[in-house]
C-alpha positions in Angstrom: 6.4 11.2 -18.7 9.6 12.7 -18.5 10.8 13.9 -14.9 13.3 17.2 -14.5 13.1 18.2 -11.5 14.4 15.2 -8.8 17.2 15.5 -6.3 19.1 13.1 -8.2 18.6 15.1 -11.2 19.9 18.4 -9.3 22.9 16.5 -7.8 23.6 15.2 -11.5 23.5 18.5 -13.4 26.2 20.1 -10.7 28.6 17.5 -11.4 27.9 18.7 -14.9 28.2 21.9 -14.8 31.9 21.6 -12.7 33.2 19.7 -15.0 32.5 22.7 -17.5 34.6 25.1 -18.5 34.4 28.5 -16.7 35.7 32.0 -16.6 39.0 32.6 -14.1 37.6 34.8 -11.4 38.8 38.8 -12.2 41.0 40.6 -9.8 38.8 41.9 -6.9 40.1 45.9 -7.9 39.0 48.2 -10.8 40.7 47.5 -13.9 41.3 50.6 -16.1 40.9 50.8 -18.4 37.7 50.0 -18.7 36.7 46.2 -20.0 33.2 46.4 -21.4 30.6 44.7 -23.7 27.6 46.9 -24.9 29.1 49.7 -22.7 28.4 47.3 -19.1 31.1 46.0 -17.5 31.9 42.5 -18.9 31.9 40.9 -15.2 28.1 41.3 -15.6 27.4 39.9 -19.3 26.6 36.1 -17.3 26.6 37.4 -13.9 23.7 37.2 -11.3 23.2 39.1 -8.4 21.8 38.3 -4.8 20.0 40.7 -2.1 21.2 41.0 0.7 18.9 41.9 3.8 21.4 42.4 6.5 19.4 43.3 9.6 16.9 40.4 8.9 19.8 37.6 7.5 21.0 36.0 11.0 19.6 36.5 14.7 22.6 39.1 15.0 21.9 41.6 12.0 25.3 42.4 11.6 28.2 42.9 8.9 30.3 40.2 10.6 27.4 37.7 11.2 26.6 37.9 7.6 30.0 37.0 6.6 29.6 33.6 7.9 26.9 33.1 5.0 29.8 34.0 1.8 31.4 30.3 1.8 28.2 29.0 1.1 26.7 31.3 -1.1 30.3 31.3 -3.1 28.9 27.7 -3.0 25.8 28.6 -4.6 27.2 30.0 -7.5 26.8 33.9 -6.4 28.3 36.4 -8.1 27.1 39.8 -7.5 26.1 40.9 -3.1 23.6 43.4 -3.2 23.4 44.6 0.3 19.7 47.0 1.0 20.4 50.2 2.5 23.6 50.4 5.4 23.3 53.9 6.4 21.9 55.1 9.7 18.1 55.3 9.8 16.1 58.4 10.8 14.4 58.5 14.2 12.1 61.3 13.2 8.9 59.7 12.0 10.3 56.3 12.4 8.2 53.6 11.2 8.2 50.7 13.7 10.6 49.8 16.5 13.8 49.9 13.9 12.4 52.1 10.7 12.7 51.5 7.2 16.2 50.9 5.5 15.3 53.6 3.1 14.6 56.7 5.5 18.8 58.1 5.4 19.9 59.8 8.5 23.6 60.0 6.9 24.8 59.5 3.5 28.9 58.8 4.9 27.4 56.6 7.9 26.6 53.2 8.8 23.7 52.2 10.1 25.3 50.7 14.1 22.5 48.1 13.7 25.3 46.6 11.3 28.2 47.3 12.9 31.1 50.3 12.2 32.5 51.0 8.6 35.6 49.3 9.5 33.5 46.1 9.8 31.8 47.0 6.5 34.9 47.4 5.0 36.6 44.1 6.0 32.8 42.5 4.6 34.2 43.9 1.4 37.5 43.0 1.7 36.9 39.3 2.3 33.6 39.2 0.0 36.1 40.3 -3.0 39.3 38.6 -2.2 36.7 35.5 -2.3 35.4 36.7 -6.6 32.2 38.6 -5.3 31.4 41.7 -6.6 28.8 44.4 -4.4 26.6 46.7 -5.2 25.2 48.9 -2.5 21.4 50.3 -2.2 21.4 54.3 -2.4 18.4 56.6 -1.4 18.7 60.1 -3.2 15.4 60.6 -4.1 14.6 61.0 -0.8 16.3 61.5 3.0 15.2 60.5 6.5 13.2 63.1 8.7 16.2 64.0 10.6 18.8 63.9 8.3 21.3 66.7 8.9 20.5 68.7 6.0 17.2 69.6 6.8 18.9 72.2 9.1 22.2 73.2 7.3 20.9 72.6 4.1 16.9 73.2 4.4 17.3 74.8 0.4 18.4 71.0 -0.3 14.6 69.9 0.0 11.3 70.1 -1.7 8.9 72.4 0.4 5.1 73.8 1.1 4.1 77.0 0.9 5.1 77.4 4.2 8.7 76.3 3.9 8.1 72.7 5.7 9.8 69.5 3.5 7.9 67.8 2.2 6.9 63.9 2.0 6.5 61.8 -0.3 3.3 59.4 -1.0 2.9 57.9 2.4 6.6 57.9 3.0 6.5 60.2 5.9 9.3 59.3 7.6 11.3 60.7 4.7 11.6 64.3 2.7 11.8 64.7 -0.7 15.3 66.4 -2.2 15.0 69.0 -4.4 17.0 68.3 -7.9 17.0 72.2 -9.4 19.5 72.6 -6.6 22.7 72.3 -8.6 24.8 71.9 -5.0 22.4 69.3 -3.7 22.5 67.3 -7.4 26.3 67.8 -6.5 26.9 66.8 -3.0 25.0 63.6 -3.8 27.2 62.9 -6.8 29.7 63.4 -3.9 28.5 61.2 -1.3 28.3 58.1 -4.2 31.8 58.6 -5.1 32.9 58.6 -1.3 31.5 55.1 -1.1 33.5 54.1 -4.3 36.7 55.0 -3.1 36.7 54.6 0.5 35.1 51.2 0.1 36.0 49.5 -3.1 32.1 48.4 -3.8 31.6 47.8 -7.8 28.1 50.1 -8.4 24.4 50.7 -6.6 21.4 49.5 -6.8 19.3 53.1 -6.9 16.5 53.6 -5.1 13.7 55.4 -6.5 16.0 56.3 -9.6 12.4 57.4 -11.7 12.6 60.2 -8.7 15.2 62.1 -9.8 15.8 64.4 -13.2 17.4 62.2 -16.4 19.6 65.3 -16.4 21.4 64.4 -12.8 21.7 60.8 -14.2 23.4 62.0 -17.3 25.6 63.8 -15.2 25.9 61.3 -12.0 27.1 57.9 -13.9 30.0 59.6 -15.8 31.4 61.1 -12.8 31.1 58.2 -11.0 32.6 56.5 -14.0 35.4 58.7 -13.7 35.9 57.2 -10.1 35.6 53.8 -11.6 34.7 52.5 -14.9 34.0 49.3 -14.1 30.8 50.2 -12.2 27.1 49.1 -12.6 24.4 50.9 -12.0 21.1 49.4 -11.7 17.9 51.4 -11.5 14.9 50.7 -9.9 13.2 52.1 -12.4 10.8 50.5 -15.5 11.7 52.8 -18.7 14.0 53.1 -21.6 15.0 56.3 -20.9 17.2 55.2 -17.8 19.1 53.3 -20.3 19.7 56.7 -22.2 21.1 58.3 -18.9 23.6 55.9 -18.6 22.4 53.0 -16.3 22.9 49.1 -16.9 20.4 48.0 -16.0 16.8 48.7 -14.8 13.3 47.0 -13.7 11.1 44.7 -16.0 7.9 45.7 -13.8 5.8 44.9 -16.8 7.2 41.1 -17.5 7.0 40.8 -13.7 3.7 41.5 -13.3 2.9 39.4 -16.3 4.3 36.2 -14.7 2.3 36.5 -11.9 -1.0 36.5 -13.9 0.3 33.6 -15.6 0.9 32.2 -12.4 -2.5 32.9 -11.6 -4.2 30.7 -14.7 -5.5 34.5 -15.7 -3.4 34.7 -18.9 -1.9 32.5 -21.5 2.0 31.8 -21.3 2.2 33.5 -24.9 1.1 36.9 -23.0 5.0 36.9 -22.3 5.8 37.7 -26.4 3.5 40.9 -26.3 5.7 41.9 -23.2 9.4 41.4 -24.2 8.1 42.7 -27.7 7.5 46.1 -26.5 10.9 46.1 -24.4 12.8 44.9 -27.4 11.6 47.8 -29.5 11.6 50.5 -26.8 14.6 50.1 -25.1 18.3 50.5 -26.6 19.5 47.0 -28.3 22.3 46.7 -25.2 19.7 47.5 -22.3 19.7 44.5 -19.2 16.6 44.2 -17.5 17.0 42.5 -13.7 14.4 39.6 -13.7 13.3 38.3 -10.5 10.9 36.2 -8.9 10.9 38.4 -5.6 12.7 40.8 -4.0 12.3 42.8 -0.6 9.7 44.8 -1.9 7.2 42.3 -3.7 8.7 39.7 -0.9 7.2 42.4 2.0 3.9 43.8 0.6 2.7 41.7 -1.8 3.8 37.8 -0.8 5.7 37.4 -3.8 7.3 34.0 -4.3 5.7 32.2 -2.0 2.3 33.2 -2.5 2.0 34.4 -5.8 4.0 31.2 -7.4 3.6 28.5 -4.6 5.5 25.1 -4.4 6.2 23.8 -7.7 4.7 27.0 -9.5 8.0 28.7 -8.4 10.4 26.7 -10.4 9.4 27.3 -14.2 9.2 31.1 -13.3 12.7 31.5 -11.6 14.0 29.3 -14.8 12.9 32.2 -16.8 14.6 35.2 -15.2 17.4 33.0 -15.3 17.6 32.8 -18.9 16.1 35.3 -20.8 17.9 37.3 -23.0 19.3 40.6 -22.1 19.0 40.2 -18.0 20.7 39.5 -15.1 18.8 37.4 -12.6 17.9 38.0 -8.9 17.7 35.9 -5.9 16.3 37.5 -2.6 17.5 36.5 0.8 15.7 33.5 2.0 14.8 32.4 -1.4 17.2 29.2 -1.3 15.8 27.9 1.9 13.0 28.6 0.7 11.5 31.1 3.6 8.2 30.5 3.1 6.9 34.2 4.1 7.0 37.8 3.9 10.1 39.7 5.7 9.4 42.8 8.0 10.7 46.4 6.8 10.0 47.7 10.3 11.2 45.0 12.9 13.4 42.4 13.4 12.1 39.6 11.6 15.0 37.0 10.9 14.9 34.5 8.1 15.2 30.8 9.2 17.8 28.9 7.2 18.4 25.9 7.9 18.1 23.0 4.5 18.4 25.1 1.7 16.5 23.4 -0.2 16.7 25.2 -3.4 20.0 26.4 -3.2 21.0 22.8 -5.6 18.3 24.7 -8.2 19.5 28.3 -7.9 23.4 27.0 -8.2 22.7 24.3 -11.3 20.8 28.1 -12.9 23.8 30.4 -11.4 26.9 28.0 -12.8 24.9 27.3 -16.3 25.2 30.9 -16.6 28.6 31.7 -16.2 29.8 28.7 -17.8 27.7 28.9 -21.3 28.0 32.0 -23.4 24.5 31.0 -25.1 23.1 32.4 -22.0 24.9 36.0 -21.3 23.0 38.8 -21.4 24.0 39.7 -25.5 23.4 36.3 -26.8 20.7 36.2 -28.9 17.0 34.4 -28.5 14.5 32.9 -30.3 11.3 31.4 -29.8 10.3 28.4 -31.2 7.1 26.2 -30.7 7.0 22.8 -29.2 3.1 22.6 -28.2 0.1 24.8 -27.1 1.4 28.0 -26.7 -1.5 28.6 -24.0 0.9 26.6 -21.9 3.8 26.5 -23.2 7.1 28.6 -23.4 10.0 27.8 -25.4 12.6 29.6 -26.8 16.5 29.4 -28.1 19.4 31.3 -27.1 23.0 31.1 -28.9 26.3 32.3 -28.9 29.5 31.6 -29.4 29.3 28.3 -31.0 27.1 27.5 -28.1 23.2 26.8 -28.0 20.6 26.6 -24.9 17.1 25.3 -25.2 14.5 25.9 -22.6 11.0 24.6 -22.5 8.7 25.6 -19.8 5.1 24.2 -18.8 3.6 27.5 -17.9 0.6 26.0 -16.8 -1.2 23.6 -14.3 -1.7 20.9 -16.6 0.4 17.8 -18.2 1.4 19.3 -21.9 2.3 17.2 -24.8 5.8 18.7 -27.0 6.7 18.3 -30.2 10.1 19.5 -31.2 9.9 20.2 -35.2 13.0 22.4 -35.6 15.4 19.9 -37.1 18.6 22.0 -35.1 17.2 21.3 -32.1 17.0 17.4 -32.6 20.2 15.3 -31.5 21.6 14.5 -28.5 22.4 17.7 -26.2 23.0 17.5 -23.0 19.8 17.9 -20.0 21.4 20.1 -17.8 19.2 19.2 -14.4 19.5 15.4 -15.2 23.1 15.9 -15.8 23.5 13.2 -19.1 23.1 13.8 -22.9 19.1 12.7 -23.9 18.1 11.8 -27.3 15.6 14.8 -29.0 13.3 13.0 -31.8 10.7 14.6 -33.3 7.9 12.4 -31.7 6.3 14.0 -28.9 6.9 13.4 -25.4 5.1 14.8 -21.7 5.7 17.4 -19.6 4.2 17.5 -16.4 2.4 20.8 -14.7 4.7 23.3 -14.1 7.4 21.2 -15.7 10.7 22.8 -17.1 14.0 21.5 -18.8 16.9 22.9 -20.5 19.0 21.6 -23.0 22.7 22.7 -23.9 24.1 21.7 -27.8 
């Protein structure tokens, strides 16, 4: 039985991967013009991003605590910060001692919690001079209960019949914006740009973006284009459509909630083809879909990660989102240690790092990434067979002169493979054992929940 997963393996594949060729890290300001591929900036194409929870990442919550954490996740091999909401948070209706991130009080503040704006600013300042890009999490489907436009703007808001704003689902401790008003579609637009410019930050991650009108979208992204064109915009939002409005990227809800049934033993690792079918012809031929095994959402409500794909599970899943065609990839605070439960919205609930025990996984993924084209977002994929397909994933990517195989044991169960495509045979190089292994064409084990990837 072959064995891919050892510390000595993980250790192995880094010195690997360092000795490979990489991009030169970009200039930390906007180039104009624009550099794209596909219309997305290129600094995406084999990029990854990482969510940052700020008030629940160190004992202090802050900007400036956090800032400790860049050397090593620089380390890691991340690319793209994500930081969850910084604005001030509504008191009015406020859920819990602090509130949730995503109930606004003030679109040009910052949430004290954090620190000031100067202290975000200099976050920014170092994160970039040091090759990160960030991304910032915007509300505008929605504000806080006390956010100052509910008295100078009150026409800014949907209402009752009585003129009260209105909530939401059981978000009350937020009021829902009114998009037929053309100065409140445009005083948003405003408030977005004001982070670009004062700030530097490279996009947002939108909140709720299914909320809003395609028409403000269609209209939003190019002005903030205008501002920079190097931005991406990431939706949190499961439909072709937001690709049409002019967003990068947006959620695979769908495949998500597919690899947790799979997970599960309640469907067959082939239930993935019927998934990305249907994305592949629905969506426009340059859409990115943001794969993730968690994120503060699934991570807070529904135990994702370390409930839904416990221990060893985990692995085969986050190899995946790590290397399916047309995505970017997402690691969620606390994932690398790995914190092995959910994270409060409401209270301080810090996340205990201390052996990061996956972070030699997540940075062998993260630096095969951005060192093999075969693997940016463009490069094309195949599947190929190798076994039971109950079990079994496989599947080819190639660009460039370049070609990744990965082989995944979806299942709970030791699985024999057979590798019968004669490209695939040779001697490529096992990226997590870090050497070149012979492929024959005589089969071989994998163990449960077993994974490997090979680089030609």
């Amino acid at each position: 039985m072959k064995i891919y997963f050892s510390i000595i393996a993980l250790v192995s594949g880094l010195l690997f991967l360092n000795s490979c060729d990489s991009p030169k890290e970009k200039d930390v300001k906007s180039e104009t013009p624009a550099v794209l591929i596909d219309g997305h900036p290129d600094w995406i194409m084999q990029g990854n991003i990482y969510e940052v929870n700020v008030r629940q990442y160190t004992p202090e919550g802050t900007f400036k605590a956090f800032s400790a954490s860049l050397p090593r996740l620089k380390e890691m091999g991340v690319q793209t910060l994500w930081f969850m909401p910084v604005n001030p948070i509504s008191k009015v209706d406020r859920k819990g001692a602090l509130g949730s991130y995503y109930a606004v009080s003030d679109y040009y503040g910052i949430n004290p919690e954090y620190g000031t704006m100067d202290d975000f600013k200099a976050l920014v300042k170092q994160a970039k001079t040091m090759g990160f890009k960030i991304i910032i999490d915007w509300v505008p489907n929605h504000t806080g209960a006390d956010h100052y436009w509910l008295k100078t703007n009150p026409d800014f808001y949907v209402t009752d019949s009585s003129g009260k704003a209105v909530s939401q689902f059981d978000w009350s401790d937020t009021r829902k914006l009114n998009y037929n008003n053309t100065v409140m579609a445009d005083s948003m637009i405003q408030t977005m740009k004001y982070w670009l410019t004062e700030t530097g930050i490279d996009g947002f991650r939108v909140d709720v973006a299914w909320g809003l009108p395609d028409e403000f979208w269609k209209k939003c992204i190019p002005e903030l284009k205008k501002t920079n064109p190097n931005i991406f915009m990431l939706a949190e939002a499961d439909g072709a459509q937001y690709h049409n409005d002019g967003f990068d990227a947006s959620y695979p809800w769908t495949i998500f909630h597919m690899m947790n049934k799979i997970a599960a033993g309640e469907r067959p690792a082939f239930a993935l083809d019927s998934v990305i079918k249907t994305m592949d012809t629905t969506y426009p031929a340059s859409a990115i879909r943001l794969y993730f095994t968690s994120n503060h959402d699934e991570n807070s409500w529904n135990k994702a990660d370390y409930a839904t794909m416990p221990g060893p599970i985990h692995a085969p899943f986050s190899v995946l989102t790590q290397t399916l065609a047309r995505s970017v990839p997402l690691v969620y605070s606390g994932q690398e240690e790995p914190f092995l439960d959910s994270i409060s919205f409401f209270y301080k609930d810090t996340i205990s790092f201390g052996k990061f025990q996956r972070a030699p996984f997540y940075k062998t993924l993260l630096e095969l990434r951005k060192s093999t084209p075969a693997l940016a977002a463009n490069a094309s994929s195949r599947k190929v067979v190798v076994g039971d397909e109950k079990a079994l994933y496989a599947y080819v990517r190639e660009a460039a002169g370049k070609k990744v195989l990965v082989i995944l044991n979806l299942s709970a169960k030791e699985q024999t493979i057979t590798i019968k495509d004669p490209s695939l045979l040779g001697e490529p190089m096992n990226v997590f054992m870090g050497s070149k292994e012979k492929l024959s064409d005589k089969p071989w084990n994998m163990e449960p929940w077993g994974y490997v990837i090979y680089v030609y």
